[in-house]
N, C-alpha and C positions, 0 to 999 in steps of 0.2 A: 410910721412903719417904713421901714428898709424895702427898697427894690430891688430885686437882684437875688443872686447868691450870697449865701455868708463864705468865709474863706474855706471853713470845715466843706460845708457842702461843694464847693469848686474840688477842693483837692479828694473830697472822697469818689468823686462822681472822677475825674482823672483817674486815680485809683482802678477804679474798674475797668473804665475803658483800657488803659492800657494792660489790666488784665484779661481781659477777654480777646484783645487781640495777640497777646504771648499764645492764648491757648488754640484761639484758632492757627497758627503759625505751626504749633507741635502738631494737632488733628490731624495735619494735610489740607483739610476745608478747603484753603487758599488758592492751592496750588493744583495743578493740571492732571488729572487721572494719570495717572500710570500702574502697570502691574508690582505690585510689594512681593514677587515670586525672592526666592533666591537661587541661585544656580553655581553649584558648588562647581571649583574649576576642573576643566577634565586635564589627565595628563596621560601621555600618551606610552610614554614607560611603564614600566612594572618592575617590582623586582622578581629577579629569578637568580639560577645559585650558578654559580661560577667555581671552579679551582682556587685553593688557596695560593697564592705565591709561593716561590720556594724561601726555605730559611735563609736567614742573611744574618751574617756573623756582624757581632757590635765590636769584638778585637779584631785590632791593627793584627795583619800578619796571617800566620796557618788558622787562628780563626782556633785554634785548641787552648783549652785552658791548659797551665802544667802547673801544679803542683811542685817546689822546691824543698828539697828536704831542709827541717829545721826551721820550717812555717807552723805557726800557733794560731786555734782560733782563736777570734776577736773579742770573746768572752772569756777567756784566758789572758787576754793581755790588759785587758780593762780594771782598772785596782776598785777593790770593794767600797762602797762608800758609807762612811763611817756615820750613822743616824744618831742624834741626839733624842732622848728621848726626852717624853715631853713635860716631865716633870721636872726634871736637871734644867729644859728650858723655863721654865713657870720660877724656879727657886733661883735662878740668877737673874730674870728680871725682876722679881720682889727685893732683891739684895741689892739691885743699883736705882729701883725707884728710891730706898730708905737712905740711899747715901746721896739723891740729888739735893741740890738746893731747894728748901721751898718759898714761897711766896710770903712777902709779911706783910701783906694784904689779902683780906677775905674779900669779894664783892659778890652779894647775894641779893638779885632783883626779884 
Protein backbone atom coordinates (compact mmCIF):
# COMPACT_ATOMS: atom_id res chain seq x y z
CA UNK A 1 0.00 0.00 0.00
CA UNK A 2 0.78 3.67 -1.04
CA UNK A 3 1.65 6.27 1.88
CA UNK A 4 0.60 9.40 1.48
CA UNK A 5 -2.02 11.20 -0.62
CA UNK A 6 -2.98 10.06 -4.17
CA UNK A 7 -2.73 13.11 -6.55
CA UNK A 8 -6.84 13.34 -6.69
CA UNK A 9 -6.88 13.63 -2.97
CA UNK A 10 -3.94 16.58 -2.83
CA UNK A 11 -5.71 18.55 -5.51
CA UNK A 12 -9.19 17.99 -4.13
CA UNK A 13 -8.37 18.83 -0.45
CA UNK A 14 -6.37 22.23 -2.38
CA UNK A 15 -9.65 22.61 -3.90
CA UNK A 16 -11.34 23.47 -0.87
CA UNK A 17 -8.96 25.06 1.00
CA UNK A 18 -8.48 27.65 -1.34
CA UNK A 19 -12.26 27.74 -1.53
CA UNK A 20 -12.98 28.31 1.74
CA UNK A 21 -10.56 30.93 1.97
CA UNK A 22 -12.22 33.08 -1.38
CA UNK A 23 -15.36 32.72 0.97
CA UNK A 24 -13.95 33.77 3.97
CA UNK A 25 -12.30 36.83 2.19
CA UNK A 26 -16.03 37.83 0.68
CA UNK A 27 -17.76 37.17 4.53
CA UNK A 28 -15.60 39.91 5.90
CA UNK A 29 -14.69 36.98 8.60
CA UNK A 30 -11.12 38.16 7.94
CA UNK A 31 -11.09 41.55 8.21
CA UNK A 32 -11.44 44.09 11.10
CA UNK A 33 -15.15 45.16 12.44
CA UNK A 34 -16.24 47.96 10.92
CA UNK A 35 -19.69 49.65 10.46
CA UNK A 36 -21.44 48.45 6.86
CA UNK A 37 -23.77 51.77 7.50
CA UNK A 38 -23.99 53.81 4.26
CA UNK A 39 -24.22 57.40 4.29
CA UNK A 40 -25.58 59.15 1.36
CA UNK A 41 -23.57 62.36 0.53
CA UNK A 42 -25.05 65.55 1.88
CA UNK A 43 -25.02 68.63 -0.48
CA UNK A 44 -25.37 71.73 0.75
CA UNK A 45 -27.52 73.46 -2.31
CA UNK A 46 -30.78 72.98 -3.41
CA UNK A 47 -32.44 73.87 -6.25
CA UNK A 48 -34.75 76.87 -6.08
CA UNK A 49 -36.35 78.94 -9.08
CA UNK A 50 -34.70 81.75 -10.53
CA UNK A 51 -35.71 84.29 -13.57
CA UNK A 52 -35.44 83.10 -17.04
CA UNK A 53 -32.83 85.05 -19.06
CA UNK A 54 -33.81 87.45 -21.47
CA UNK A 55 -34.18 86.27 -25.25
CA UNK A 56 -31.31 86.42 -27.42
CA UNK A 57 -31.50 86.57 -31.11
CA UNK A 58 -29.58 83.66 -33.21
CA UNK A 59 -29.56 86.54 -36.35
CA UNK A 60 -26.77 88.45 -37.17
CA UNK A 61 -28.05 92.15 -37.15
CA UNK A 62 -31.78 93.77 -35.92
CA UNK A 63 -32.32 90.24 -34.76
CA UNK A 64 -35.96 90.38 -37.18
CA UNK A 65 -36.68 87.89 -39.51
CA UNK A 66 -38.01 89.68 -43.04
CA UNK A 67 -39.70 88.07 -45.34
CA UNK A 68 -38.73 89.12 -49.19
CA UNK A 69 -41.25 89.14 -51.67
CA UNK A 70 -41.11 86.33 -54.27
CA UNK A 71 -39.98 83.75 -51.29
CA UNK A 72 -41.50 80.11 -51.61
CA UNK A 73 -41.96 77.58 -49.05
CA UNK A 74 -39.47 74.84 -48.97
CA UNK A 75 -42.30 72.37 -49.81
CA UNK A 76 -42.98 74.28 -52.82
CA UNK A 77 -39.55 74.23 -54.06
CA UNK A 78 -38.85 70.50 -53.43
CA UNK A 79 -39.84 68.49 -56.71
CA UNK A 80 -42.23 65.35 -56.16
CA UNK A 81 -40.50 62.21 -56.05
CA UNK A 82 -41.38 60.03 -58.45
CA UNK A 83 -42.03 56.07 -56.67
CA UNK A 84 -41.85 53.05 -58.53
CA UNK A 85 -44.16 50.82 -57.59
CA UNK A 86 -43.50 47.66 -56.65
CA UNK A 87 -44.59 45.45 -59.02
CA UNK A 88 -42.90 47.48 -62.20
CA UNK A 89 -39.96 46.70 -59.60
CA UNK A 90 -40.43 42.77 -59.13
CA UNK A 91 -41.09 42.43 -63.32
CA UNK A 92 -37.85 44.08 -64.31
CA UNK A 93 -35.72 42.23 -62.02
CA UNK A 94 -37.45 38.93 -63.18
CA UNK A 95 -36.64 40.26 -66.92
CA UNK A 96 -32.82 40.89 -66.26
CA UNK A 97 -32.41 37.53 -63.90
CA UNK A 98 -33.83 35.66 -67.47
CA UNK A 99 -31.47 37.52 -69.57
CA UNK A 100 -28.22 36.89 -67.09
CA UNK A 101 -25.73 34.34 -67.80
CA UNK A 102 -26.29 31.15 -66.01
CA UNK A 103 -23.95 28.70 -64.57
CA UNK A 104 -23.02 25.27 -66.69
CA UNK A 105 -22.36 23.80 -63.65
CA UNK A 106 -24.94 22.54 -60.98
CA UNK A 107 -23.02 21.62 -57.67
CA UNK A 108 -25.43 20.17 -55.08
CA UNK A 109 -23.87 18.97 -51.64
Amino acid sequence: MKKGLSVKAALFLGFCLASATVALGQSGAGTAPMGSSYAAPDHPMHAYSVPMAPTQSLFSGTGLVTVAQGEMPLWEAVPERQEVPLGDTARRERKEHANVKKARKVWEN
